[in-house]
gemmi code that builds the backbone of each chain (N, CA, C; Angstrom):
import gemmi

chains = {
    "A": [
        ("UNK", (-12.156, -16.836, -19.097), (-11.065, -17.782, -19.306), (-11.065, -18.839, -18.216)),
        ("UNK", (-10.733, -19.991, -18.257), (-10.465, -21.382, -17.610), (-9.192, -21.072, -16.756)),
        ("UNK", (-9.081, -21.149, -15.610), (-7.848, -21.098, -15.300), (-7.938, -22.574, -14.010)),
        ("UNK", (-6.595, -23.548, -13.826), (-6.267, -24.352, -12.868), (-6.312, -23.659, -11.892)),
        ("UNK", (-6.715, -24.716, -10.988), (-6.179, -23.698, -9.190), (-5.919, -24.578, -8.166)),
        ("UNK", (-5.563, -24.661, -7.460), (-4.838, -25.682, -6.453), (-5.735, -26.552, -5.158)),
        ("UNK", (-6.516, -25.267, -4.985), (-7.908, -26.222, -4.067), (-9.130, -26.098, -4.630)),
        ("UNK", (-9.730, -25.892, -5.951), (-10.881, -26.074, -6.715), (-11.162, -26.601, -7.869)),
        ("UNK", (-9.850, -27.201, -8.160), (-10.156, -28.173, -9.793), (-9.936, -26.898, -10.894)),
        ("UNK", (-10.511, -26.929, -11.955), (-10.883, -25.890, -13.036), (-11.558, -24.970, -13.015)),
        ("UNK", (-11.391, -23.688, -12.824), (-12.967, -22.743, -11.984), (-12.831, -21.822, -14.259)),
        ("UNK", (-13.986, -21.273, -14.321), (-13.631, -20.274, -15.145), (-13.629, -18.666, -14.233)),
        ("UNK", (-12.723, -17.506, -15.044), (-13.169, -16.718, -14.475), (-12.802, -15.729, -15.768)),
        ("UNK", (-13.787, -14.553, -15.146), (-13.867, -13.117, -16.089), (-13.149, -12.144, -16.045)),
        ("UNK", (-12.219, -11.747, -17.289), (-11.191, -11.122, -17.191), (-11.080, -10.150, -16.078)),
        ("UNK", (-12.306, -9.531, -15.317), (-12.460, -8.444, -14.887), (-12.497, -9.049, -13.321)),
        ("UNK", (-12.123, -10.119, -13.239), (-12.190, -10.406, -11.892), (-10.537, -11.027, -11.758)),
        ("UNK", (-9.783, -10.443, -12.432), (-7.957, -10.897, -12.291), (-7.828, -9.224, -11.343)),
        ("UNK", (-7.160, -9.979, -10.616), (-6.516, -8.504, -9.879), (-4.657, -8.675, -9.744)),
        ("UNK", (-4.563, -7.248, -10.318), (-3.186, -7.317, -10.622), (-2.467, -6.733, -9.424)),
        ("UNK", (-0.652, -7.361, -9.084), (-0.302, -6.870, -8.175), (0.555, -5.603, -8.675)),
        ("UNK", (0.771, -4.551, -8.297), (1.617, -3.627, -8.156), (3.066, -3.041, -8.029)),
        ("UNK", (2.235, -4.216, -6.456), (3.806, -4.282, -6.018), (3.786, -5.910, -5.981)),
        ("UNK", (4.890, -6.127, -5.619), (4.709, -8.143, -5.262), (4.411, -8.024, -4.034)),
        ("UNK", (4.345, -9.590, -3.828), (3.769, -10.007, -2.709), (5.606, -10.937, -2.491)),
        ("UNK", (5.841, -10.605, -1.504), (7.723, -10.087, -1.301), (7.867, -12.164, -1.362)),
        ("UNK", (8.859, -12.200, -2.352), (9.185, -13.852, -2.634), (8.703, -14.254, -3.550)),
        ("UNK", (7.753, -13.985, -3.763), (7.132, -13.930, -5.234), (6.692, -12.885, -6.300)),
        ("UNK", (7.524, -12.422, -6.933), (8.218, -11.377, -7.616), (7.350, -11.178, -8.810)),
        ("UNK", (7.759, -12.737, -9.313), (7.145, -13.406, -10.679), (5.994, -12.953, -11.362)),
        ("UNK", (5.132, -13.206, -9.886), (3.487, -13.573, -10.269), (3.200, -12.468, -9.471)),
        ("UNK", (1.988, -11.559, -10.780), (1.623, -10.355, -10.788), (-0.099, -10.621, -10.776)),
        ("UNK", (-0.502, -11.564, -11.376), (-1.948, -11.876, -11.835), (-2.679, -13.223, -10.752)),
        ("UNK", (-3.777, -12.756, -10.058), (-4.295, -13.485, -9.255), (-6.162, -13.289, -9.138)),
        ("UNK", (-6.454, -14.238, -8.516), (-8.074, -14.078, -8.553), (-8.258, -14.402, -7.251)),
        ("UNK", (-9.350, -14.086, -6.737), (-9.849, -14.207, -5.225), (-10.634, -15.459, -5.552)),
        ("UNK", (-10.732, -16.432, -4.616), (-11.821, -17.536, -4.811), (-12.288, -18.107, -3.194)),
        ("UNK", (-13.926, -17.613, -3.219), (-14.318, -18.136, -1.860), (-15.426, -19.290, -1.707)),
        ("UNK", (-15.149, -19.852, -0.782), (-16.151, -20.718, -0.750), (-16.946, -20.478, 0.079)),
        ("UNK", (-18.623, -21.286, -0.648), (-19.580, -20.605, -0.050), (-19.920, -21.451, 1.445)),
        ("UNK", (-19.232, -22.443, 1.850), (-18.963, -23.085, 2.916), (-18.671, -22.922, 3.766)),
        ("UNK", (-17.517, -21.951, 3.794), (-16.801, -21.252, 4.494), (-16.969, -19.366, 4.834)),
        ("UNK", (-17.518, -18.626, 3.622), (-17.911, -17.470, 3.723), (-17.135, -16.288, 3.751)),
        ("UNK", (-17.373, -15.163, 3.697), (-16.467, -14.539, 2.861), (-15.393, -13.762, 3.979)),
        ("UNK", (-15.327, -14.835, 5.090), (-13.829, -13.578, 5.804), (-12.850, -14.668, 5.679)),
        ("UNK", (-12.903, -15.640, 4.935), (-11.489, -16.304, 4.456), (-11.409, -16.659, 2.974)),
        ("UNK", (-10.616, -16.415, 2.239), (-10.266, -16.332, 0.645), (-9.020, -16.643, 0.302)),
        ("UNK", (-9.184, -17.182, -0.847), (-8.079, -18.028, -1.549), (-7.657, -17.003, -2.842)),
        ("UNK", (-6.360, -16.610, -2.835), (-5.954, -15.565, -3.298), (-4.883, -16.626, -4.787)),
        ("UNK", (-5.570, -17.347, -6.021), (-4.973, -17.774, -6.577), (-4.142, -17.044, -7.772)),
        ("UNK", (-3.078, -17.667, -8.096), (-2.692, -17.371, -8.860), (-2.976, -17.914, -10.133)),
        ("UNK", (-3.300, -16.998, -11.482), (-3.605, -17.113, -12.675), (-2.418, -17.913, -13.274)),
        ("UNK", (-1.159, -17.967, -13.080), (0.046, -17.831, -13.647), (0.452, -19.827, -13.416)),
        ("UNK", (0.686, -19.452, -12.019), (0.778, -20.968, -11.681), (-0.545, -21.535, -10.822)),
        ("UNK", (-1.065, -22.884, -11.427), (-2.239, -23.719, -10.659), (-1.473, -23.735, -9.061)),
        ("UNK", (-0.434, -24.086, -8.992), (0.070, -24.573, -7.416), (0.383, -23.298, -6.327)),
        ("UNK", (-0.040, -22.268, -6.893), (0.801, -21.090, -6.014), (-0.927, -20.198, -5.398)),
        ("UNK", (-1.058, -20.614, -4.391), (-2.421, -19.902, -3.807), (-1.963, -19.638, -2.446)),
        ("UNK", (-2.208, -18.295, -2.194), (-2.438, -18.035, -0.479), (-3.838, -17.887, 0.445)),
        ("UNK", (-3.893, -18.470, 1.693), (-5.411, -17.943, 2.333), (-4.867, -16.780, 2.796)),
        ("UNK", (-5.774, -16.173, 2.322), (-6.398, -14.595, 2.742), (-7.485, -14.858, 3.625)),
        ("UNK", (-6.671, -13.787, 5.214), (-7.643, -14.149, 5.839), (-8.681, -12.630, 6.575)),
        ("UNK", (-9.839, -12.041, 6.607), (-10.103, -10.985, 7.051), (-9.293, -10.721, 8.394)),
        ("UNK", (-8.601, -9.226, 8.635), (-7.771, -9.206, 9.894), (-9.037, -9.058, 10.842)),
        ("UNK", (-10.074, -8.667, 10.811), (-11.157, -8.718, 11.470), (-11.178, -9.737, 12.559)),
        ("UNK", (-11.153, -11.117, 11.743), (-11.313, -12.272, 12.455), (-10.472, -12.217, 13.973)),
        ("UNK", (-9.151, -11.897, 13.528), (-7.776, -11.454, 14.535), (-8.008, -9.991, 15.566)),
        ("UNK", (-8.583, -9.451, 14.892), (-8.545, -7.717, 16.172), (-9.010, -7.422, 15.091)),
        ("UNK", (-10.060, -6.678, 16.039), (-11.286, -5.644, 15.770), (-10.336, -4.317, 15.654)),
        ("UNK", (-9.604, -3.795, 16.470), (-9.247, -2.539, 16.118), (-8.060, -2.524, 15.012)),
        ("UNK", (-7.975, -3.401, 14.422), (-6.943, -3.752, 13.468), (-7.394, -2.280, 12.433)),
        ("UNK", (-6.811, -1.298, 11.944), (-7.236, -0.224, 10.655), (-5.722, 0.156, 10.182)),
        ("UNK", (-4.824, -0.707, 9.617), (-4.101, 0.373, 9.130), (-4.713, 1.012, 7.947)),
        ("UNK", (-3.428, 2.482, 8.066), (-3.668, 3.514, 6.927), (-2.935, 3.249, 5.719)),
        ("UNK", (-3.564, 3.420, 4.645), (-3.023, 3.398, 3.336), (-2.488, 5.286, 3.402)),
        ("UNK", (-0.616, 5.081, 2.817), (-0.417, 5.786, 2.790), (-0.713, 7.150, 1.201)),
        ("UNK", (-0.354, 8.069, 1.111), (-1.069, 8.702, -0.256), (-0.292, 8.129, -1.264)),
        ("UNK", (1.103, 7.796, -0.963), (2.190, 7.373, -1.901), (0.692, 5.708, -2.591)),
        ("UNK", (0.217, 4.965, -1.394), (0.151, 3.486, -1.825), (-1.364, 4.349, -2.213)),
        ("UNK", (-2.183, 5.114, -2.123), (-3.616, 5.171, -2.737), (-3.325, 5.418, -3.850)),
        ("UNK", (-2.333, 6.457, -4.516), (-2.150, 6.898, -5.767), (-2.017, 5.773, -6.852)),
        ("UNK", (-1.075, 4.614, -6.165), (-0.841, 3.831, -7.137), (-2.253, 2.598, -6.994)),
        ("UNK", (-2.777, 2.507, -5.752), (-4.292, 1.520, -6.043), (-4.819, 2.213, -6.872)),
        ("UNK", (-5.634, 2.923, -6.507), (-6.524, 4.007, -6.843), (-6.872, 4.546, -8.150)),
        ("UNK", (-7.762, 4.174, -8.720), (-7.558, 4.912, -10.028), (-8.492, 5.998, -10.094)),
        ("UNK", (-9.581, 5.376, -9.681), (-11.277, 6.713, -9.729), (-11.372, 7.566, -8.427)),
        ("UNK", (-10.550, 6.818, -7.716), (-10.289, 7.557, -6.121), (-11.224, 7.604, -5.223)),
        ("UNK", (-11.520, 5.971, -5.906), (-13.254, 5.691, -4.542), (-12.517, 4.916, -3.844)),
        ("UNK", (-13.321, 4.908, -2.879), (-12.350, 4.084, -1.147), (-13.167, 2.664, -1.701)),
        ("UNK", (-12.155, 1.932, -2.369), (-13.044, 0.280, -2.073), (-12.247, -0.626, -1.545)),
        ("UNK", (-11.105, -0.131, -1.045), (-9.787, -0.872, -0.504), (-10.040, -1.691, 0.065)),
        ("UNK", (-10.173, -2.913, 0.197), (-10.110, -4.012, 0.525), (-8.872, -4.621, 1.451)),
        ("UNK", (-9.008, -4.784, 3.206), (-7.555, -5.755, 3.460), (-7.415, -6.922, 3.882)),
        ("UNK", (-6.486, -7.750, 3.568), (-6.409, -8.960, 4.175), (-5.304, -9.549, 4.560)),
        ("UNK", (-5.405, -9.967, 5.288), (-3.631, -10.661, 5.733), (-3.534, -12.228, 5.574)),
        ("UNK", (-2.196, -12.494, 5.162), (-1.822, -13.781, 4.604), (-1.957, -14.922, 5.597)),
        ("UNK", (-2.169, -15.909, 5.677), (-2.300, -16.881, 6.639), (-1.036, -17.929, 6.879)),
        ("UNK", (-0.461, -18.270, 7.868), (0.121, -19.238, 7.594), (-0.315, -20.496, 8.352)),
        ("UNK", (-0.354, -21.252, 7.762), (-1.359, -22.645, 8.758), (-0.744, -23.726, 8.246)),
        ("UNK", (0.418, -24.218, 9.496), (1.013, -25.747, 9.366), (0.236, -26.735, 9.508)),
        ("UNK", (0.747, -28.142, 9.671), (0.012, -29.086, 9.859), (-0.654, -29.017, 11.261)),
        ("UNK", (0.155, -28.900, 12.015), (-0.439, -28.366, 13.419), (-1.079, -27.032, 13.482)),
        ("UNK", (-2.512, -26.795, 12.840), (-2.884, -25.656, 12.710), (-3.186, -25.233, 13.873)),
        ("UNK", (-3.292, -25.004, 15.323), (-3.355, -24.892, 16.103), (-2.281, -23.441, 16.418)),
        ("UNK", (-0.959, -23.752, 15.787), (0.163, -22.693, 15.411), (-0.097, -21.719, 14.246)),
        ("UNK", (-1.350, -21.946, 13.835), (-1.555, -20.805, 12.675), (-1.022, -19.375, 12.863)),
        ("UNK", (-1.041, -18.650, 11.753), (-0.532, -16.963, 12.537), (-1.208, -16.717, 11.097)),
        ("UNK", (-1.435, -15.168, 11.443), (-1.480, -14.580, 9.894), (-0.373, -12.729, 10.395)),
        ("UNK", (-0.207, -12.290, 8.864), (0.801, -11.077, 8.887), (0.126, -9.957, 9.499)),
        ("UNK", (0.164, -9.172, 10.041), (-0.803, -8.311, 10.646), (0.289, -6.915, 10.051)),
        ("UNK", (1.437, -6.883, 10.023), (2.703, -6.278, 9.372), (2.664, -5.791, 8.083)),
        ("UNK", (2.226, -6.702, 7.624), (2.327, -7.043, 5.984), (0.917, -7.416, 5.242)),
        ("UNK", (0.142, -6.400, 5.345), (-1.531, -6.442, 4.407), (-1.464, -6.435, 2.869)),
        ("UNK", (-2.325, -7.445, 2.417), (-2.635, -7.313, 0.980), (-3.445, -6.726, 0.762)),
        ("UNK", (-3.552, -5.117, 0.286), (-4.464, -4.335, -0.061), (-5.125, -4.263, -1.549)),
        ("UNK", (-6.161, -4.677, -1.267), (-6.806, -4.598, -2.995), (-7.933, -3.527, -3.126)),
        ("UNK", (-7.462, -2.908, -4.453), (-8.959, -1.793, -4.724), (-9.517, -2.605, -5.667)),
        ("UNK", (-10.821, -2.891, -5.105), (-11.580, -3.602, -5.917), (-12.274, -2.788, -7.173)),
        ("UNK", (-12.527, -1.688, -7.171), (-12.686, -0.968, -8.301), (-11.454, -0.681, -9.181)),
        ("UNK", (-10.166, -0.640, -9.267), (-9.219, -0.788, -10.074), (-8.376, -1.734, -10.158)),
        ("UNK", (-9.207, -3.367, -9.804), (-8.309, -4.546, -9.447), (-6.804, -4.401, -9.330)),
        ("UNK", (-6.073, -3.247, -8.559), (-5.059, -3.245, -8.307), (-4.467, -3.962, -6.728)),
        ("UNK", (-3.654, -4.456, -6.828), (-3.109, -4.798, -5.208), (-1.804, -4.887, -4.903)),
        ("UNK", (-1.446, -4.851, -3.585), (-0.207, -4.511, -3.564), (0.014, -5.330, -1.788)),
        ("UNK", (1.226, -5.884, -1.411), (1.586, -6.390, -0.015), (1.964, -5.192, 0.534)),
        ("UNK", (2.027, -4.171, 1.264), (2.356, -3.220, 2.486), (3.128, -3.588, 3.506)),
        ("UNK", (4.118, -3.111, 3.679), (4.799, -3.068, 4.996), (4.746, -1.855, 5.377)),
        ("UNK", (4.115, -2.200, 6.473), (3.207, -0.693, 7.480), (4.247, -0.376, 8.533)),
        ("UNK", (3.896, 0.742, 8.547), (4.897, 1.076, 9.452), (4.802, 1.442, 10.879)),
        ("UNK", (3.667, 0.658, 11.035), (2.743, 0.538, 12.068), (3.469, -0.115, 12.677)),
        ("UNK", (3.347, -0.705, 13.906), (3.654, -1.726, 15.099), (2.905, -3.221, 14.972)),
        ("UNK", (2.610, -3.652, 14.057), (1.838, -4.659, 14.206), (3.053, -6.054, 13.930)),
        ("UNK", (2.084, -6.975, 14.899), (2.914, -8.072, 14.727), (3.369, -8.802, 13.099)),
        ("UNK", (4.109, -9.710, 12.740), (4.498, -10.646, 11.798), (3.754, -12.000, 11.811)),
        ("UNK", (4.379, -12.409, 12.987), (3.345, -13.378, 13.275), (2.142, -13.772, 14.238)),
        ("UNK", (1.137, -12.761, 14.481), (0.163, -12.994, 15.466), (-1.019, -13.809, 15.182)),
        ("UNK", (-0.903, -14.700, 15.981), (-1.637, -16.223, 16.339), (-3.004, -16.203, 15.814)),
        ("UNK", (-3.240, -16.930, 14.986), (-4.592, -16.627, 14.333), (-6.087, -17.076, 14.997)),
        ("UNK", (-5.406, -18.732, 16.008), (-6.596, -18.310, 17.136), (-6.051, -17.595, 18.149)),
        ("UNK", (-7.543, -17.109, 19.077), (-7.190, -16.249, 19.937), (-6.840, -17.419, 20.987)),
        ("UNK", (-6.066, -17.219, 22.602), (-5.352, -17.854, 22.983), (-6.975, -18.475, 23.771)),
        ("UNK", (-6.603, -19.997, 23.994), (-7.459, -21.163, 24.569), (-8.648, -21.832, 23.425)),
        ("UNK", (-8.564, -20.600, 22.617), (-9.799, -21.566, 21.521), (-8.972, -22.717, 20.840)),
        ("UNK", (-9.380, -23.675, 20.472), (-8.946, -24.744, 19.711), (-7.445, -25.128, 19.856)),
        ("UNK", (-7.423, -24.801, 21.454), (-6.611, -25.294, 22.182), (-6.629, -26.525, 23.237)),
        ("UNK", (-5.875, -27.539, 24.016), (-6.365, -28.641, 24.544), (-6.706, -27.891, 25.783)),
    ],
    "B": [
        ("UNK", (26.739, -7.306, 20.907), (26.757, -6.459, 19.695), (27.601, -5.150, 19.894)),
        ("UNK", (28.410, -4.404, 18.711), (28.720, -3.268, 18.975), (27.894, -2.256, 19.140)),
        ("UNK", (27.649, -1.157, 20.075), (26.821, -0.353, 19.991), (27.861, 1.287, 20.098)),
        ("UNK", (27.489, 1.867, 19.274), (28.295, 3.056, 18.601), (26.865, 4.277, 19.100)),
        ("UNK", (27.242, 5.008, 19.588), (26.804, 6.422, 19.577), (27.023, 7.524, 19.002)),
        ("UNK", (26.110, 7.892, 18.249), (26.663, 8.675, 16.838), (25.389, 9.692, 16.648)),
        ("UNK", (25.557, 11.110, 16.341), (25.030, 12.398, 16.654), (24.696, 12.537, 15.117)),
        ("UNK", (23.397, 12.957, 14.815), (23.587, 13.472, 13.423), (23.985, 14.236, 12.826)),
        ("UNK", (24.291, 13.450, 11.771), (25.544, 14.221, 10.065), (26.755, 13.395, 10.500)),
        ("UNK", (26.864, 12.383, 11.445), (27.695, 11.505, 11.565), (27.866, 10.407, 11.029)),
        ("UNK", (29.151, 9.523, 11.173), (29.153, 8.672, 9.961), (30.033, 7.147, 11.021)),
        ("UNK", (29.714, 6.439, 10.107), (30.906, 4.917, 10.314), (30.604, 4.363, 8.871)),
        ("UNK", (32.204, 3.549, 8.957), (32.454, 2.665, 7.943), (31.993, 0.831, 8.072)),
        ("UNK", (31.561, -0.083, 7.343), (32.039, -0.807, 7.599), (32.970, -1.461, 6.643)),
        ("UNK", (34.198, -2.514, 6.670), (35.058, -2.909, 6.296), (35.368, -0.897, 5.101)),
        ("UNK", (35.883, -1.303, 3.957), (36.372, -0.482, 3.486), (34.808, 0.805, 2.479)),
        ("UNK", (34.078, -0.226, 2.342), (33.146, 0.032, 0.960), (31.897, 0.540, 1.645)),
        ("UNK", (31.418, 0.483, 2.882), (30.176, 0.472, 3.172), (30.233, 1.494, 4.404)),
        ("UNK", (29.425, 2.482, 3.772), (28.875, 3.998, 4.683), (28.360, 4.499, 5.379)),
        ("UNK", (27.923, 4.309, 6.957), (26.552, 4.565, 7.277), (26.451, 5.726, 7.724)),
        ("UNK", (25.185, 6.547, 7.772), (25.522, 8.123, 7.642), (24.281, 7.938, 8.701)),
        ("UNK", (23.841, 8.711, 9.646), (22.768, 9.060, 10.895), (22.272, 10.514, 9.859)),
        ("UNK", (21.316, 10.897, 9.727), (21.313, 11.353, 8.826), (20.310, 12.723, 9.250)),
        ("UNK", (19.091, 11.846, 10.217), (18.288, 12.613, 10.773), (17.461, 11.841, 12.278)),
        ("UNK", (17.767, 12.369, 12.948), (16.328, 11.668, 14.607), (15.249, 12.973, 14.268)),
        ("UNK", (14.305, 12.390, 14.467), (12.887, 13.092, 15.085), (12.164, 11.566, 15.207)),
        ("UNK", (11.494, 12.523, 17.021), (10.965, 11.661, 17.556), (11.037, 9.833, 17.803)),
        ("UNK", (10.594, 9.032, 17.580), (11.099, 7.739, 17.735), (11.508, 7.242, 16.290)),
        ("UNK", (11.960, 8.104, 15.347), (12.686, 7.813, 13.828), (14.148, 8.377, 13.489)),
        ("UNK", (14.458, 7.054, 12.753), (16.083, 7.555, 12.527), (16.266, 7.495, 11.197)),
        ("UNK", (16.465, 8.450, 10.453), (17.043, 8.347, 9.226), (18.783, 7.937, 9.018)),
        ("UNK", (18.566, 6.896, 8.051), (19.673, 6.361, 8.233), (20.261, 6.011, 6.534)),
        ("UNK", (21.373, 6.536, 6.175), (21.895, 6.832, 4.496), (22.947, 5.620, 5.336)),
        ("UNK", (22.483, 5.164, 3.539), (24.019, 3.652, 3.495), (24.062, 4.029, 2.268)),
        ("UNK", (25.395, 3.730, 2.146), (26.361, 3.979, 0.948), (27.255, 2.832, 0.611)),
        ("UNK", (26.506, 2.219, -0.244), (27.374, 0.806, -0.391), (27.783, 0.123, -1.660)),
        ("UNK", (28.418, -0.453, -2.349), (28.423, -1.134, -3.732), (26.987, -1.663, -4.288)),
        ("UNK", (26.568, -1.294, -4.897), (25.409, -1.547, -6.352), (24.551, -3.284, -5.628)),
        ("UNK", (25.564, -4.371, -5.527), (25.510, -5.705, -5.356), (25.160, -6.187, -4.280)),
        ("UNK", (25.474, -4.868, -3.170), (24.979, -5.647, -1.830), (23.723, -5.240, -1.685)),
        ("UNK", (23.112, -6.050, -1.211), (21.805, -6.343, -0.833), (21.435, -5.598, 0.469)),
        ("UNK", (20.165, -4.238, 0.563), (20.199, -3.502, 1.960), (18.516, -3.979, 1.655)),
        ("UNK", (18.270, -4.979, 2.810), (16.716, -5.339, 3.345), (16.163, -4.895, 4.340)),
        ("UNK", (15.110, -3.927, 4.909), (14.323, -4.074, 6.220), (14.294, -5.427, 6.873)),
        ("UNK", (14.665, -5.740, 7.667), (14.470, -7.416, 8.437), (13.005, -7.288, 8.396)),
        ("UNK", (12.192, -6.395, 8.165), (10.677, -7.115, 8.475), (10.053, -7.446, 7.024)),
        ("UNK", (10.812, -7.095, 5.889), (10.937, -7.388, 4.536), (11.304, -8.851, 4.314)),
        ("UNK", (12.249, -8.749, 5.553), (12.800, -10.516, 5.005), (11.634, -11.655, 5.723)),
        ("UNK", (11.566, -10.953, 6.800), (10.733, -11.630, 7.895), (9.462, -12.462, 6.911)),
        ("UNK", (9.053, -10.819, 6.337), (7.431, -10.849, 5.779), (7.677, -11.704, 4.459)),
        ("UNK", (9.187, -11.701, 3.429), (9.273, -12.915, 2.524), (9.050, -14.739, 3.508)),
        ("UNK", (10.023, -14.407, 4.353), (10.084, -15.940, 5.040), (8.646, -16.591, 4.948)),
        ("UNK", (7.660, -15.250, 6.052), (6.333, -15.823, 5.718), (5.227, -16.565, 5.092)),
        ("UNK", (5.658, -15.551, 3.693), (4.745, -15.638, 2.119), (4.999, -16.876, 1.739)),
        ("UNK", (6.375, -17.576, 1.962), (7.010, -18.197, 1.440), (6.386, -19.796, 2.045)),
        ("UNK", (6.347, -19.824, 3.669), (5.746, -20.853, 4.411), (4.364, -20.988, 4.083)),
        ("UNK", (3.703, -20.065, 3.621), (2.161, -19.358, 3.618), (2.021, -20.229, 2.315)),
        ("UNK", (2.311, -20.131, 1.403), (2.498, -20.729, 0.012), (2.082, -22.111, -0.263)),
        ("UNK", (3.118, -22.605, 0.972), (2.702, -24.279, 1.504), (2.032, -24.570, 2.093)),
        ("UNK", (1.097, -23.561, 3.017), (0.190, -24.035, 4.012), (-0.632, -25.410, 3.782)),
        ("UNK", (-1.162, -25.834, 4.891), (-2.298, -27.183, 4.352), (-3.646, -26.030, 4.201)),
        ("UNK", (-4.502, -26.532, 3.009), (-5.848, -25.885, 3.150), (-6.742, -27.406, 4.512)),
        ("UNK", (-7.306, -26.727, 5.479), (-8.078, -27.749, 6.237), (-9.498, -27.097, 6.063)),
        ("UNK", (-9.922, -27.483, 5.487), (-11.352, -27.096, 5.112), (-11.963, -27.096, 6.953)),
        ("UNK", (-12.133, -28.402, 7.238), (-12.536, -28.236, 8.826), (-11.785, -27.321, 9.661)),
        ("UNK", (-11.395, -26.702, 9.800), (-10.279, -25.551, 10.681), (-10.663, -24.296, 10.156)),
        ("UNK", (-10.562, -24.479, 8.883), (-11.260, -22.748, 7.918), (-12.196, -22.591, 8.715)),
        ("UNK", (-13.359, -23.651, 8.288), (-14.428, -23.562, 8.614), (-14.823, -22.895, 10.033)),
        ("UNK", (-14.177, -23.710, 10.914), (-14.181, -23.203, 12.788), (-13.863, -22.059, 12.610)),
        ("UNK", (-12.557, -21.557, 11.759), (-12.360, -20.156, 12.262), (-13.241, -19.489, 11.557)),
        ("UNK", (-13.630, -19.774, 10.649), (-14.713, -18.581, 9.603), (-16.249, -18.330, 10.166)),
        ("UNK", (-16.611, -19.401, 11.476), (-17.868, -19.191, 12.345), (-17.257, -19.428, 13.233)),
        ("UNK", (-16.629, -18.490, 14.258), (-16.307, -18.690, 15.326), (-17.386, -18.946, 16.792)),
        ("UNK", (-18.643, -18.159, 16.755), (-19.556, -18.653, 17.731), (-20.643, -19.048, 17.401)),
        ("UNK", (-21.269, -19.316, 16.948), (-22.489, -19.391, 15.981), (-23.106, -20.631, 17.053)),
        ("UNK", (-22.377, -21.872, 17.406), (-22.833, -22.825, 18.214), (-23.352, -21.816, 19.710)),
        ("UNK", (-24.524, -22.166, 19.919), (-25.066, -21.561, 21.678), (-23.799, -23.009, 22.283)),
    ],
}
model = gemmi.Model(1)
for chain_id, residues in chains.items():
    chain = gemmi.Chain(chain_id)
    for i, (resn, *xyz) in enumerate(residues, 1):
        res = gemmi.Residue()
        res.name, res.seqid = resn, gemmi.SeqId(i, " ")
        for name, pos in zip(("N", "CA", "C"), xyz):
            atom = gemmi.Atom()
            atom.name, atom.element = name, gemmi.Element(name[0])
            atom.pos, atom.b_iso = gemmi.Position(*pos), 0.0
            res.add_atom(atom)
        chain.add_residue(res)
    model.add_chain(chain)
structure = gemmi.Structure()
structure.add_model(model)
structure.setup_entities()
């Protein structure tokens, strides 16, 4: 199917590459149906998490990797049961980005992971109950700084 | 702020309708029962926090040049 998207014009994509949310992604309730879209420019630890539903509604997904290496939260059994369908580990995480005009102030959720099982295109936003920040600074401090 | 010291299986009101019960401590966790009308709204602040976010996140600018820097961070010698 053809779907609009907000930073790529008209992309097509295959039913089997819609990943559905679970739970929402908290504020946006609505929209359940989304597709990952990366560019090969950029490479695959930042992704554009569009929505099928509306062309204008896309988030960057960004690997927490990029942010801290020891970054692992745990998926709890309550949240595998409902990813999970074949009960293979393909869990996928990423945290939301936020990047003003002054991207310099970027942050992404470190709190709040979008977990996707890529074998049962299920996903869901997490609030961990971990200690992790809300908003921690997406560069590390002095890079792409004056 | 008021700060109330309260033992568990203990309770406070607020105004007439709203219950708060201490319910259980272990370790650095507090179980905490509210008892309130159907209509009011009971959020985790890091629920609201993490909407505020999604919400700014939504609007972000895409900067292709900035992605880019952060998506190869050393690659330049």
């Amino acid at each position: 199917m053809k779907i609009k998207t907000r930073d790529f014009g008209e992309i097509s994509v295959s039913p089997d590459a819609i990943i559905r949310f679970k739970l929402p992604i908290y504020g946006f309730e609505q929209y359940t149906d989304f597709t990952l879209i990366s560019d090969p420019n950029i490479g695959g630890s930042i992704v554009w998490l569009q929505s099928v539903q509306d062309p204008d509604l896309c988030f960057i997904l960004v690997d927490p990797k990029l942010v801290s290496e020891e970054y692992s939260p745990k998926l709890s059994d309550d949240m595998e049961k409902l990813l999970r369908s074949k009960g293979i580990n393909e869990t996928e995480i990423w945290v939301i980005a936020v990047i003003p005009q002054e991207f310099r102030k970027s942050t992404v959720n470190l709190k709040s992971p979008i977990m996707i099982d890529m074998s049962s295109k299920s996903a869901a936003q997490i609030i961990l109950d971990e200690d992790y920040p809300i908003r921690a600074p997406l560069l590390p401090a002095g890079k792409g700084r004056d | 702020m008021l700060i109330l010291s309260r033992k568990p299986g203990q309770s406070f009101k607020i105004n007439d309708n709203i219950s708060i019960t201490i319910v259980d401590i272990s370790g650095d966790k507090v179980k905490i029962g509210i008892d309130a009308p159907k209509e009011m709204k009971v959020l985790r602040s890091e629920l609201i926090d993490t909407m505020e976010q999604n919400k700014i996140a939504a609007v972000s600018v895409t900067d292709r040049q900035f992605l880019e820097m952060l998506a190869k961070p050393k690659q330049k010698p």
